[in-house]
ZAMARGU-4260 file (C-alpha; in steps of 0.2 Angstrom, whole numbers, plus 5000, padded with zeros to 4 digits):
<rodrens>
0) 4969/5205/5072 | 4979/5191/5076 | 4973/5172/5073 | 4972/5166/5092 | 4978/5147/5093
5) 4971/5139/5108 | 4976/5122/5113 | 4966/5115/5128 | 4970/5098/5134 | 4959/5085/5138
10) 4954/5085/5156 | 4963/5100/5161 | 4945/5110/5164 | 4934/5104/5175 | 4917/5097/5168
15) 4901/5108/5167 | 4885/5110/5167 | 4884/5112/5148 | 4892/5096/5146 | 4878/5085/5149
20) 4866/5093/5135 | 4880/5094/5124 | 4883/5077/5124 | 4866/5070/5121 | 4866/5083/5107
25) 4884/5076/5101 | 4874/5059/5101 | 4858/5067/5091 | 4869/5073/5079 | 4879/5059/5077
30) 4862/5048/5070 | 4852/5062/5062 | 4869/5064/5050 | 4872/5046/5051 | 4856/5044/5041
35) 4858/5057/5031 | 4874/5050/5024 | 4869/5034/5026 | 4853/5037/5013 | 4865/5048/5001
40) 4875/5030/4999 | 4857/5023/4999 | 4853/5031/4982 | 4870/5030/4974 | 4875/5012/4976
45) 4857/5006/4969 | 4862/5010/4951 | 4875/4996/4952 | 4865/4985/4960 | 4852/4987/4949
50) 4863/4988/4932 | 4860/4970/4928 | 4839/4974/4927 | 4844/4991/4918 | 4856/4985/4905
55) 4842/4973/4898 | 4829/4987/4895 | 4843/4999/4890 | 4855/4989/4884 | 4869/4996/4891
60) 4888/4992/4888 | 4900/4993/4902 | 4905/5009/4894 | 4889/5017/4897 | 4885/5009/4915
65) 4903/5017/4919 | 4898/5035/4911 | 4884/5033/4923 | 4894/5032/4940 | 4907/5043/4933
70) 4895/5056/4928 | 4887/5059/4946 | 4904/5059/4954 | 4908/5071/4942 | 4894/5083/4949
75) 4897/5077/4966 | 4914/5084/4965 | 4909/5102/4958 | 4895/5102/4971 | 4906/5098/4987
80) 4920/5110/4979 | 4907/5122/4979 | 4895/5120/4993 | 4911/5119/5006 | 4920/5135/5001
85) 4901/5143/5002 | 4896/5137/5018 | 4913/5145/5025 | 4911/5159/5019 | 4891/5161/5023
90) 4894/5152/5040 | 4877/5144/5038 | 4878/5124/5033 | 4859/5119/5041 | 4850/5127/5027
95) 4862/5120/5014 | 4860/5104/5020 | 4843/5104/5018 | 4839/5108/5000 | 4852/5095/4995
100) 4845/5081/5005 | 4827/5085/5000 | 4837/5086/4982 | 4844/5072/4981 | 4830/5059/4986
105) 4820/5069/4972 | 4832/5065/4960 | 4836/5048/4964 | 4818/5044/4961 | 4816/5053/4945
110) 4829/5041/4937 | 4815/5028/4939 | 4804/5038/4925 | 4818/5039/4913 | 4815/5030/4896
115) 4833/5029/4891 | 4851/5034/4894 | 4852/5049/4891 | 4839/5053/4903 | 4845/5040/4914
120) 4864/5051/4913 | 4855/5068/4917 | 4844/5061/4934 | 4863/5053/4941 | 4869/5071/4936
125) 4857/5081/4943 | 4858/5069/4958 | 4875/5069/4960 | 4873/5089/4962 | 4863/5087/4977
130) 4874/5075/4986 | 4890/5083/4984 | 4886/5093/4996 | 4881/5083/5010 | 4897/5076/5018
135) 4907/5091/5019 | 4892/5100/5030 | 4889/5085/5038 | 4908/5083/5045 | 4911/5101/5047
140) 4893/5100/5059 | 4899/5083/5067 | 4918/5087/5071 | 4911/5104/5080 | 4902/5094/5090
145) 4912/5080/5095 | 4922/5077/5110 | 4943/5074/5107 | 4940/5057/5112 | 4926/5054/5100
150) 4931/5064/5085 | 4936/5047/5076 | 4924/5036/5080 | 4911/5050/5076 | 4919/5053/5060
155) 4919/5034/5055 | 4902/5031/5060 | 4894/5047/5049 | 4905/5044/5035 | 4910/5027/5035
160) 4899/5014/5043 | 4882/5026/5037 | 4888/5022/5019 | 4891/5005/5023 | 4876/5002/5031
165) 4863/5011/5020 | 4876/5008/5004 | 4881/4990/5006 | 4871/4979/5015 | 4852/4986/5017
170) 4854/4992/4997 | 4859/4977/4990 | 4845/4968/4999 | 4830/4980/4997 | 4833/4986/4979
175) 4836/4969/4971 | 4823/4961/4982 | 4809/4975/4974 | 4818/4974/4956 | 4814/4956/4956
180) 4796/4958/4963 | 4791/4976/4955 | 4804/4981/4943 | 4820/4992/4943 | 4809/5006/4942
185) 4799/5004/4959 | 4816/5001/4966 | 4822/5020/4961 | 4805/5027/4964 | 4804/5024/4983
190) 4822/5029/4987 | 4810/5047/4990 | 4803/5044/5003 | 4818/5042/5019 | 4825/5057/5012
195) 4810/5068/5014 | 4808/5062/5032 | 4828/5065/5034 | 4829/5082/5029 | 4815/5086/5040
200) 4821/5080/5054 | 4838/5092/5050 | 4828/5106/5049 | 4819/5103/5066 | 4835/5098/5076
205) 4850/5101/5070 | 4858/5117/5075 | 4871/5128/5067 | 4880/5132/5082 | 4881/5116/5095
210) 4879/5120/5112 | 4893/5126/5123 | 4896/5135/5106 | 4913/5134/5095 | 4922/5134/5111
215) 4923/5115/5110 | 4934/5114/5094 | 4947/5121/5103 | 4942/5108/5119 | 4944/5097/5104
220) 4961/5101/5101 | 4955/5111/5084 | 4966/5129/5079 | 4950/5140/5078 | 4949/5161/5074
225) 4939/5174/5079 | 4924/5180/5070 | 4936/5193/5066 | 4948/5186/5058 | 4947/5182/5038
230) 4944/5166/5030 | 4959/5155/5024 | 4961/5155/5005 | 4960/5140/4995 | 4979/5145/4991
235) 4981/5143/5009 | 4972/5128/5013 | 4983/5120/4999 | 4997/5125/5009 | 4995/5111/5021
240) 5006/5097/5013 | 4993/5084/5021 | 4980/5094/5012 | 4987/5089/4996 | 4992/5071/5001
245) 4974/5068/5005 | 4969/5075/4989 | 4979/5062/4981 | 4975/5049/4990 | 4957/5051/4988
250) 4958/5050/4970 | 4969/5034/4974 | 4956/5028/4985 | 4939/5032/4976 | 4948/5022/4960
255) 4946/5007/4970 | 4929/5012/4980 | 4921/5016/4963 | 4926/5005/4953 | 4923/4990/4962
260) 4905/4995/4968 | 4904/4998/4950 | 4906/4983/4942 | 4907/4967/4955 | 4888/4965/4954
265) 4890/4965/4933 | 4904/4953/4936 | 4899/4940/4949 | 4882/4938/4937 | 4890/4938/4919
270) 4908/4931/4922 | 4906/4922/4937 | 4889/4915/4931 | 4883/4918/4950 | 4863/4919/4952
275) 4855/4937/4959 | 4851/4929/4975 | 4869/4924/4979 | 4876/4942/4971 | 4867/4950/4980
280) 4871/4939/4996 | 4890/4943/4991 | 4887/4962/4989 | 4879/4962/5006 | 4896/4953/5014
285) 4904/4970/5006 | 4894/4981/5015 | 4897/4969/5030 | 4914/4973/5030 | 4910/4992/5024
290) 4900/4993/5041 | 4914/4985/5054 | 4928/4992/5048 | 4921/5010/5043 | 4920/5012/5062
295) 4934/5002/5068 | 4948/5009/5057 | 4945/5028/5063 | 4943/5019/5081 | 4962/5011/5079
300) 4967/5026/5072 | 4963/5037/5088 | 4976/5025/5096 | 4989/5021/5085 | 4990/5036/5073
305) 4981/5043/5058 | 4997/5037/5046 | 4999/5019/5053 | 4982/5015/5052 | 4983/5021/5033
310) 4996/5011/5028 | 4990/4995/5035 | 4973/4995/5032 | 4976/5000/5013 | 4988/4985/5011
315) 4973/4974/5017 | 4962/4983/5003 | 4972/4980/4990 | 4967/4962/4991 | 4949/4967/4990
320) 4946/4966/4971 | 4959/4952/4969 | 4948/4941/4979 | 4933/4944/4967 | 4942/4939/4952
325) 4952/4923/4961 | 4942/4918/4974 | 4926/4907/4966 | 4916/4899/4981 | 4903/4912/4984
330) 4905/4908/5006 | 4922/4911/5005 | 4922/4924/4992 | 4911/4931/5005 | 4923/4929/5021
335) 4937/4937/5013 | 4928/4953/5005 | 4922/4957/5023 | 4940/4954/5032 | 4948/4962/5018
340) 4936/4977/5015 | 4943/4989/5025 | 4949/5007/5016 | 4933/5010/5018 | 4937/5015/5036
345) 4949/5026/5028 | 4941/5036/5020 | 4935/5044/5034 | 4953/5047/5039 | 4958/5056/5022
350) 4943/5064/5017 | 4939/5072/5035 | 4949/5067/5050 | 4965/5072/5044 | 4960/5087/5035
355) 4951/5093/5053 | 4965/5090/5062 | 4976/5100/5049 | 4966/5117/5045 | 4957/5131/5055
360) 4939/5130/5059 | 4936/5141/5047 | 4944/5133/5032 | 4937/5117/5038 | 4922/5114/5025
365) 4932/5120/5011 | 4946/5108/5014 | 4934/5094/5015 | 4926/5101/4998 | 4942/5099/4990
370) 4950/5082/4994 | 4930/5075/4990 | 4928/5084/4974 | 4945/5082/4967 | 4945/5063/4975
375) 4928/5062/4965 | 4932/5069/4949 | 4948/5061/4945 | 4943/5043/4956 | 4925/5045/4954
380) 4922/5053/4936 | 4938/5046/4927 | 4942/5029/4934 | 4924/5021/4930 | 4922/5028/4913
385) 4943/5021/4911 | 4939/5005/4919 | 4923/5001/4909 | 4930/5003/4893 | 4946/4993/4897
390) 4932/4979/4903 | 4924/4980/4887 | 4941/4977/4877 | 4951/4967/4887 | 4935/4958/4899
395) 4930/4963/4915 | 4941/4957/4927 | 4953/4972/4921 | 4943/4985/4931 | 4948/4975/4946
400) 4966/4976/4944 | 4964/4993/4940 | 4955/4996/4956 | 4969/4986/4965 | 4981/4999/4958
405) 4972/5012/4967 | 4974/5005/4984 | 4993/5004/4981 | 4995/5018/4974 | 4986/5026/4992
410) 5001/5014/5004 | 5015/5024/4994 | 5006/5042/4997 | 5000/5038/5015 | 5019/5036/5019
415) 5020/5056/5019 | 5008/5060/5030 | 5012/5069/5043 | 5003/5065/5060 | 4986/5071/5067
420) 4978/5060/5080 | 4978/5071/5097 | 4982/5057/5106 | 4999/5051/5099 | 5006/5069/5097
425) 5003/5073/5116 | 5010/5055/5118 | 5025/5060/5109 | 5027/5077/5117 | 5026/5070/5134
430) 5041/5058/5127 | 5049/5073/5121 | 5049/5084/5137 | 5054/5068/5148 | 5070/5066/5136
435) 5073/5083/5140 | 5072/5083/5158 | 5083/5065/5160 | 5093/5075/5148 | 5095/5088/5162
440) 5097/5076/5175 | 5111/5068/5168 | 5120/5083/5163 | 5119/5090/5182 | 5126/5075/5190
445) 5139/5073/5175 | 5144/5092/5182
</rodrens>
């Protein structure tokens, strides 16, 4: 059978009864998933924030503290690799999502029982596992449920704001707040509980299919097959030249994410002699910046183009690290992370907008398994195990020019993008078609 491609403009059907649940559903999903990511960033920045309380017990070299980041996006690539092509194929992503949230809050936990690094490097392993396959099903959910005019803004609010939110402002505050009352251990050891409450409200709420059923993807401007039709190989998916790009661009782009959550708290407390208080105070400016722009950048991007927004706001992050090394008053080290904190926002753009706007439904969660786990394994696994023993040869402040080197490197690939946003292709039909009919025009009264 042949793949049907249905492209349904905006506003061209009239709207219907099914609208109004579907949207308060759309808006349901948007905070269940919200949280869910929100909680997976939760667990996985509380390591670095709390590295300055491990290292003392463990006494662990920047080596080490980058073998432990690198190892869980190691197993967070495999998972989302994994766990994407599976869904696809199974059709089911509820249940999936489950196990892994209940997973991971399990495993988060258990590194507060671990007794050395080794045990330390298993728990972020076996943690890493669970989370990798959390975004893919969570944006594959989400973009089936959103409305064209949403689908950024959802997109950058799951992916993007969640993280920064849960990940950089409420983290920094409540782990190191506990680690200075109870110990690093207590800190790990109630990341447990959310989860739990998360993964149950999945399971009660969250539905497979979203109502109205998969007819909005192609109300949201999405290619989409029937049920007849077989699934695209990985071969094909990799096809699709932005595929590819984003691929490289998230190893690019996870260099400088990984790296700097990585290491900034190390740096601002041994190199920068700044107290927990203020670090922790500076961390949260990050996650201040991680929050606004990880909403607003997919926002500007609905506007103004997937490839623009891109370009410009991974310029502004290349400054980001830079900052941290040149830039010694702790307030106005504080100022400029948050303004120039931005490829956050990005990633939402290059890990799942992009690739949604690119593939059919369903190669969807496979093509968002791929650019996150090759993204993680060469950004997330590699970059924090190179960075941390550059630092411990040539001194910390090298993981951050290496980190600025990411962010570079992601201008120059983001230039051959090819455009996705709805908005600005219909923008530059509409051009195209009136060039052709004053084209016309001319012509006839030229005969």
């Amino acid at each position: 059978m042949s793949r049907i491609r249905t492209r349904v403009r905006p506003g061209a059907e009239a709207p219907t009864a099914a609208d109004g649940p579907a949207h308060r559903y759309e808006n349901r999903l948007l905070l269940i998933l919200f949280l869910a990511f929100g909680f997976v960033f939760f667990d996985r920045q509380a390591l670095p924030f709390l590295a300055p309380y491990i290292a003392k017990d463990f006494h662990l070299s920047n080596t080490e503290l980058g073998t432990l980041s690198g190892v869980l996006a190691l197993t967070w690539a495999l998972s989302g690799l994994v766990a994407g092509r599976l869904s696809d194929k199974l059709g089911r992503r509820k249940p999936i999502l489950v196990a892994a949230v209940v997973l991971f809050s399990c495993f988060s936990a258990a590194g507060g029982l671990m007794t050395g690094f080794l045990g330390l490097l298993v728990a972020r392993a076996l943690m890493g596992v669970a989370e990798g396959a959390v975004l893919p099903l969570a944006q594959s959910l989400m973009v089936e449920a959103s409305r064209e005019n949403r689908r950024g803004l959802n997109m950058g609010l799951l992916q993007g704001s969640s993280a920064g939110l849960m990940g950089g402002i409420v983290a920094p505050l409540a782990v190191v707040w506990i680690a200075e009352l109870h110990g690093w251990r207590t800190a790990l050891l109630v990341t447990i509980v959310p989860g739990l409450l998360i993964a149950a409200w999945i399971a009660k709420s969250v539905r497979e299919v979203p109502p109205g059923g998969r007819a909005r993807i192609a109300a949201a401007d999405v290619l989409h097959e029937t049920t007849a039709d077989p699934k695209p190989s990985v071969r094909e998916v990799l096809g699709h030249r932005n595929i590819v790009l984003c691929m490289a661009i998230a190893c690019c782009y996870l260099t400088w994410f990984i790296v700097i959550v990585t290491f900034t708290p190390t740096y601002l407390l041994t190199v920068k002699g700044f107290s927990p208080s203020t670090m922790s105070g500076v961390m949260t400016c990050l996650g201040v910046g991680w929050v606004l722009w990880g909403f607003l950048t997919p926002a500007v991007s609905d506007r103004v183009g997937r490839k623009p927004t891109m370009i410009a706001f991974s310029v502004s992050a290349a400054l980001c690290p830079l900052a941290i090394v040149y830039v010694s008053d702790p307030v106005a080290l504080g100022l400029v992370v948050v303004l120039t904190y931005t490829g956050l926002g990005c990633f939402t753009l290059f890990m799942a907008t992009i690739p949604a706007e690119t593939v059919p439904r369903g190669a969807l969660a496979t093509a968002l398994g791929l650019v996150m786990g090759v993204g993680e394994l060469a950004g997330g696994f590699l970059a924090p195990v190179i960075a941390g023993r550059a630092s411990d040869v040539w001194g910390l402040q090298t993981a951050m020019f290496i980190s600025t080197g990411g962010a570079v490197a992601v201008v120059l690939l983001s230039f051959g993008l090819r455009e996705t946003a709805p908005r600005v292709l219909r923008r530059r039909a509409e051009r195209a078609a009136a060039a052709v009919v004053s084209g016309a025009v001319v012509a006839g009264a030229a005969e």
